[in-house]
N, C-alpha and C positions, 0 to 999 in steps of 0.2 A: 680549577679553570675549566676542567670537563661539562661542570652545572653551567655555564652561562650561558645569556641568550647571543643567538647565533652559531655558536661552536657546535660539532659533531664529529670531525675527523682529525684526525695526527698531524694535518697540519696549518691547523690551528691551535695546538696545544704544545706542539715540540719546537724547539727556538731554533732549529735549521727548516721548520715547515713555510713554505710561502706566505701564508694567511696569519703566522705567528704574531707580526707586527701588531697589526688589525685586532686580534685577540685579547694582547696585554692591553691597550687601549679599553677593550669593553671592562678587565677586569677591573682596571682603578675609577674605570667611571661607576662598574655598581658597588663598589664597596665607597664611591663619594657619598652613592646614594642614601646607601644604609647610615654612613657616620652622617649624615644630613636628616635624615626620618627621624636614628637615635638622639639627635641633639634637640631636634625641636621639642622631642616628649621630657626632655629633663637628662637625659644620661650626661653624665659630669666629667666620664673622664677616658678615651677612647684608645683601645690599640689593634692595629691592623697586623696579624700573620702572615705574611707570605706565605705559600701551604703547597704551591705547586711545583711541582720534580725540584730543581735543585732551589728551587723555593727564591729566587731574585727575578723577578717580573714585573711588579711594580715597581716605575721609575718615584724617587721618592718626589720628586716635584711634581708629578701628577697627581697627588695624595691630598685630600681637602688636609688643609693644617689643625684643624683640631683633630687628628690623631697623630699616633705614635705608630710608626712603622716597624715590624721587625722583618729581617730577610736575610735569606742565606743558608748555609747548612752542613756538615752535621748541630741540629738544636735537642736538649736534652729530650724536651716534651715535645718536637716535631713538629705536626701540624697544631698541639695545642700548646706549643711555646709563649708563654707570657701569661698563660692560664692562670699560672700559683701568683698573681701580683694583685690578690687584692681583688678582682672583678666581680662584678654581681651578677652575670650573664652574658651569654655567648650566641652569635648568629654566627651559620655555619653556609660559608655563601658561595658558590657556584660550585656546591657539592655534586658526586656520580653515586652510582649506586653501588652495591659491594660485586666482588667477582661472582660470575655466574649467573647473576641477575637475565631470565630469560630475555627481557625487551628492556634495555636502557642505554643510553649514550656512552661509549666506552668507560662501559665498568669492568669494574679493578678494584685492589685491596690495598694500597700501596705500592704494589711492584707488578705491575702486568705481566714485566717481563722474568717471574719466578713463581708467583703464586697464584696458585688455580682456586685454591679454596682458605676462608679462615675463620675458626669456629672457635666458638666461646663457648665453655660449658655445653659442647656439643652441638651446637645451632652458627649454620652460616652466619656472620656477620662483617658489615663492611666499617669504615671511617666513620659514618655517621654513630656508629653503637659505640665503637672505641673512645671516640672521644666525648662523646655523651658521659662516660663512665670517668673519663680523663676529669672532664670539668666537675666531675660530682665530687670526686674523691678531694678536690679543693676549696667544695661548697658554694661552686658556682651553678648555675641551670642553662640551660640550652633554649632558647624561646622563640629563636627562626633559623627553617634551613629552607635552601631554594637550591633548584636544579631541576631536572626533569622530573617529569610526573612520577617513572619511578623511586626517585631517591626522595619524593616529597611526602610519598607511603611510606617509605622507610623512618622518615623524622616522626608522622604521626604514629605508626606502629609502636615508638618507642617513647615519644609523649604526646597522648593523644591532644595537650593542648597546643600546642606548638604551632607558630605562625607559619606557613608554608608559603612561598612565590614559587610557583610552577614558570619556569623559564622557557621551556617547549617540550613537547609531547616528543617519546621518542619512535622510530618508528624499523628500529633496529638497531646496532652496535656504530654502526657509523651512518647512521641517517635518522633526520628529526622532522616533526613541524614546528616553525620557528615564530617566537611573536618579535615584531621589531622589537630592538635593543633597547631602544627609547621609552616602550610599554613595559618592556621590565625593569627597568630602571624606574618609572612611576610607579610600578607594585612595590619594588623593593623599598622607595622611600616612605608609602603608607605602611608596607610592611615592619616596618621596623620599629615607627611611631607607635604602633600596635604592640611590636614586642616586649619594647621598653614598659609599656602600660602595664602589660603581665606578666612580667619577670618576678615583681614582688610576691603573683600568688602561685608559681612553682616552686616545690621539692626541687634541692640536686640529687640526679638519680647517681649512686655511689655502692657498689656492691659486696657484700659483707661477705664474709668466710672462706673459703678457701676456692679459688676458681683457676680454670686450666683452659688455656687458649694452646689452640690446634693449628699451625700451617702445614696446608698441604702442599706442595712443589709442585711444578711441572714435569722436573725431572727426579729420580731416584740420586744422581749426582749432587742436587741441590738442598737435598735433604743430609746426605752424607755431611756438608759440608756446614750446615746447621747445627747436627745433632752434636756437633765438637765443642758447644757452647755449654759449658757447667751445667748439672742439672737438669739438662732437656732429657728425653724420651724419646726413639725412636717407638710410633702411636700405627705407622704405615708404610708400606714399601718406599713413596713418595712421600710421609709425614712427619713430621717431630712436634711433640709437645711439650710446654711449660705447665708449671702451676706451682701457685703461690697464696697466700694469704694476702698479700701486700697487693693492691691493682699498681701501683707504680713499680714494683717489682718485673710484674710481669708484661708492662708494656713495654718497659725497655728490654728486655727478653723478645719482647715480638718483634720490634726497632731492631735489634742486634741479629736475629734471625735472617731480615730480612734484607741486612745490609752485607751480610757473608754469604749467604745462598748465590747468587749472580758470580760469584769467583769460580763458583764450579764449571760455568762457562768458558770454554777455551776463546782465547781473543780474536781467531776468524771468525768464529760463530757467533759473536754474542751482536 
């Protein structure tokens, strides 16, 4: 929800924020878009993620009907829930940028409110990488993401063919320039038309051998209350790490991480 055009602050993303209404509205109209661009190029058979916080935002009657909606949540594969069904490719649509990101529209890793950093084989990485990795290991390919400019370097960084919608420039953590909603909703439907056309000549990127993802916490509390998970590593004062041979192994590791870290919060604080 963070990537879409118009949004920038908390309360257009959090479902007690004023502008929230208005928000869920953009998100089912650009993901109309997209199942509208992917259908005219041929794609046969569509499912829409829910992917933001408790992931129920799109009304499902506001949803073009040739897709399949999922929503809700705890989901095994999360934001890439419905990945293992079959699909030949994935657009990843009103994506943010990973935590840390110096200039982008509130980025975050999953959990803003726990993790400051999350590294892969040693290298910061955000949502877009995870699940890039997520869809590989099922032998699907990723072939658009859209969100700000920064997260639209982050899909090309990781395949440099990759269809990009730039939804607005950011011009700090909570402030953008914006293109009307309408202009990106006509990029997202040529975009997609586009993606479907080169799906067939991407690789799923899928990563072999033994690999260890890193969260770092905010708090030393929150890592405490991570590291209680089989297997993990205290890696940092504030860090714990996994690693696995398996990428499904260790995403649900970073899921499970990230769903017990927040308890170390006491309930006036959190």
């Amino acid at each position: 929800m963070e990537g879409l055009g118009g949004v920038a602050t908390y309360s257009h993303v959090m479902m007690q924020g004023v502008e929230y209404e208005r928000a869920r509205k953009w998100m089912a109209e650009e993901a109309n878009a997209c199942i509208d661009g992917a259908a005219s190029a041929g794609a046969r058979r569509i499912c829409v993620n829910d992917s933001h916080g408790s992931m129920h935002n799109i009304f499902a009657d506001d949803l073009d009907p040739r897709a399949e909606l999922v929503v809700g949540t705890a989901k095994p594969w999360s934001m890439g829930q419905g990945i293992d069904g079959g699909y030949d490719t994935c657009f990843f649509v009103g994506y943010h940028a990973r935590a840390g990101h110096p200039k982008a529209v509130l980025d975050h890793t999953y959990a803003s409110r726990a993790i400051y950093d999350c590294r892969l084989n040693g290298k910061s990485v955000g949502e877009t990488a995870l699940n890039t990795y997520l869809a590989g290991h099922f032998g699907a390919t990723v072939s658009l993401v859209s969100g700000d400019d920064a997260t639209c370097r982050e899909g090309r960084a990781l395949v440099p063919e990759v269809v990009t919608v730039k939804t607005k420039d950011a011009t700090g953590r909570f402030s953008a320039k914006m293109q009307h909603p309408g202009r990106v909703r006509e990029a997202l439907r040529e975009g997609a038309a586009r993606a479907i056309e080169l799906a067939p000549k991407l690789k799923p990127l899928a990563l072999k051998g033994t690999n260890e993802i890193e969260l770092v916490f905010l708090t030393s509390a929150m890592a405490d209350m991570a590291e209680l998970i089989p297997a993990t590593r205290r890696s940092g004062p504030r860090a714990v790490s996994y690693a696995s041979r398996d990428y499904l192994e260790l995403y649900k590791a970073m899921l499970a991480m990230v769903r017990v870290a927040p308890a170390a919060v006491p309930p006036e604080q959190s």
